[in-house]
Each structure stands twice: as structure tokens, then as C-alpha cells.
N, C-alpha and C positions, 0 to 999 in steps of 0.2 A: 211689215216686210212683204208679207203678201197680201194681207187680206186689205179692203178699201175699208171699212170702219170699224168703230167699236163693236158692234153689232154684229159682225161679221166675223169678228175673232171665236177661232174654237174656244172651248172651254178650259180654265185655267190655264190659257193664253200669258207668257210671261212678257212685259212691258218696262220698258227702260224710263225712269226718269232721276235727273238730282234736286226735286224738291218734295218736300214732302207736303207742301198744302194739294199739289195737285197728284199724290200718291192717294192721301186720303179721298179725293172729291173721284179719283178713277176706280176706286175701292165702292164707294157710293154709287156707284154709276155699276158697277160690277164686280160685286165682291170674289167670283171667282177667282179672278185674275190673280197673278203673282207679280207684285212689281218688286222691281230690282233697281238699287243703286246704278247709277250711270250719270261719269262726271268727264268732262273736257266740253272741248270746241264742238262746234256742229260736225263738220267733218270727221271728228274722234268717234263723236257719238254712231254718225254713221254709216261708220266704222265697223262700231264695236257691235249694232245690230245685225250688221249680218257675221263677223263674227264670231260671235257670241249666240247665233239664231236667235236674236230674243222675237217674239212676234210683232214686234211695234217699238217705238219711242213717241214720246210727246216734247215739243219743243213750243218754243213761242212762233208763231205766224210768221210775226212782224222781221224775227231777225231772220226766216229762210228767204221771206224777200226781200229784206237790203240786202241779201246774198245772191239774188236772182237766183234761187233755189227753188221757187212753187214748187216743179212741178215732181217735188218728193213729198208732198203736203197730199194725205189722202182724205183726210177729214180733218175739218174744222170743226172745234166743241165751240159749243154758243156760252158766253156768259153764265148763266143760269147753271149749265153744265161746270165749268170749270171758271170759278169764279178766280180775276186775277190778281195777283199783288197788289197794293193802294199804290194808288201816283204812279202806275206804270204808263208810258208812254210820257211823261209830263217833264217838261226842261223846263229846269230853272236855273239862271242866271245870274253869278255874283257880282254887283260892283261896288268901285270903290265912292264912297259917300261925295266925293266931288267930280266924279263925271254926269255933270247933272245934264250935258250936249247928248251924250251916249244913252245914259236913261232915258229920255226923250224920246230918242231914233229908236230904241227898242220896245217903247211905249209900245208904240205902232201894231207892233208883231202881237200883243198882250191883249188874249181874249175871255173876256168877263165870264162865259161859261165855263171853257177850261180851268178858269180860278176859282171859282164855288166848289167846282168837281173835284180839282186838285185839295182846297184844304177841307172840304165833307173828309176824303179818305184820307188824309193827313188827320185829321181830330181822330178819327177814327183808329188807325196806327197808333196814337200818342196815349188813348183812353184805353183802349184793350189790355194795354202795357206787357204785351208780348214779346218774343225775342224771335231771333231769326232761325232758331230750332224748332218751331210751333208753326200749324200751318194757320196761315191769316191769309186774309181777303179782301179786300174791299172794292166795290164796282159801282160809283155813282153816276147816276143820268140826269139832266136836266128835263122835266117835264114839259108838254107842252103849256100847262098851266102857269111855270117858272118853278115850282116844286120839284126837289131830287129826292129823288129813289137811292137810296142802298145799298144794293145785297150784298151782305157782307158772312164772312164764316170765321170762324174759330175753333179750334182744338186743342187736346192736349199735347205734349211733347211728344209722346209715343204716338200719337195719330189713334190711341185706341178711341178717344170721345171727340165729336166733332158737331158743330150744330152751324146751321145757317139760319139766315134772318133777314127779313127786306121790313123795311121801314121806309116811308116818306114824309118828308118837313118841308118847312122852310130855312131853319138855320141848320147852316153847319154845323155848329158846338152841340146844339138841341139834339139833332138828329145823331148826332156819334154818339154821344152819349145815352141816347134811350134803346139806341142797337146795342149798345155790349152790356148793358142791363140785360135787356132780353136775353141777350147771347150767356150772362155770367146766369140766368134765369135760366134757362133751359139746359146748360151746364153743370149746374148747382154750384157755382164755383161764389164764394163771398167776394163780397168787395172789400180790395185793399186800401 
């Protein structure tokens, strides 16, 4: 609300979000802080930051500017920092098994990066076998090499255990799969 970053928030600074993967990764980032539940539209939300004085909220980027909102954006967290949802940003498109003219034309739009990227964090979503109460992650890059990077996180329901992990492969099933090892590995969590 006032201040331009993380960084720059006083101490036990309280912060508005409705997810809890990026309550925990802003907990990580500074455990000071006190976050607080905060649920509606952008406008609700804020709303309710000043309000409510909370010191901050965190939203997604992308939807302040298909809102042409920037310029209430005071800091952007990098990846690393706040690792996002899997498949965020990613459309997909259903059709019916005999528009094979329309498959075609939508071929066109269908890019071979974005498909690796999308199902790396899709195996990775399906193998962690978490719920939408648990904070999850997934953030995959295509390398220069053609190899994808990872960084992926996990925790528990209460957000008390949380671990991240960067892995790079070449297959997607490979690759998702030896990150939530790791991740069930550094969790201590058994395999189901």
C-alpha cells in the first residue's frame, strides 16, 4: 500500500493473499510477515487493502494487466521467488473428434515448446498427487540446450513443511517424476 517492495515492508508487515502456495514461498522470503486470508475480484481485493490497511497484497501480474491495471503493480517476484501454479498461463482447447478442418487451423496457433512446458508441469501436478488445499508449484523452462528445468515446490496442508527443488531432463514423465522424489525425499513424505 505504501511501501514499493518486499524489502521495504516494515517488520511484521501484514499481506493479503487467497493462496496458500504463495503464503508459504512469502513466509520463505520473510517469515516476519503476517499473511492474511484475502478472497474476491481484484477490485474487492483492492479494496479491502486499504480497508483493511493491510501493508500489501500479491496478485497475479498477468491478470492486473489484461485489467490495464500495472500501474498498482509495485514489485514483481521472479520465479525463483514465487514459484507459480503448473500450466498457468497455458490454453487448451477441446474438440470434437470430427472437426478435423478446425484441428488443422488451430494446429497453426500449437507451439512445440509451450507443449513440453505444459505437460513437464502437468506430469508433475498428476505425480505429486496433491490437492488444491497444499501449496504446489511447478515452473518449467526450455533450455537452450532443448533440456527443461523445473522448479518445482511442495508442502504440507498447513503450509508448516515446504521444500523446493530444480531438476533438469529431457523427458517430461522422467523429469516429474525424479522432482517429487526428491521433493517426497527432502519432505520425508513415503511414496503412495
Amino acid at each position: 500500500r505504501e511501501a514499493k517492495s518486499l524489502s521495504e515492508l516494515p517488520e511484521h508487515a501484514v499481506i493479503g493473499t487467497g493462496s496458500k502456495r504463495r503464503a508459504c514461498q512469502l513466509l520463505a522470503l520473510r517469515p516476519d510477515l503476517t499473511i492474511v486470508d484475502i478472497r474476491g475480484n481484484v477490485d474487492t481485493r483492492l479494496r479491502k487493502m486499504h480497508e483493511q490497511k493491510l501493508d500489501g497484497i500479491v496478485l497475479a501480474a498477468a491478470g492486473l494487466k489484461r485489467l490495464h491495471m500495472e500501474a498498482v503493480i509495485t514489485q514483481y517476484l521472479s520465479t525463483e521467488e514465487m514459484i507459480p501454479a503448473a500450466a498457468q498461463g497455458t490454453l487448451a482447447i477441446e474438440l470434437r473428434s470430427r472437426d478435423v478442418e478446425l484441428r488443422s487451423m488451430l494446429n497453426a496457433f500449437s507451439d512445440e515448446k509451450a507443449q513440453r512446458i505444459a505437460q513437464t508441469e502437468r506430469e508433475f501436478l498428476q505425480r505429486i498427487g496433491g490437492d488444491c488445499h497444499m501449496p504446489i508449484g511447478a515452473h518449467a523452462t526450455i533450455l537452450a540446450d532443448g533440456n527443461i528445468r523445473l522448479l518445482a515446490l511442495f508442502g504440507d496442508a498447513d503450509g508448516k513443511q515446504i521444500a523446493t527443488c530444480e531438476k533438469v531432463g529431457s523427458d517430461p514423465k522422467a523429469l516429474a517424476t525424479a522432482t517429487v522424489l526428491e521433493l517426497q525425499k527432502r519432505l520425508k513424505i513415503k511414496e503412495s
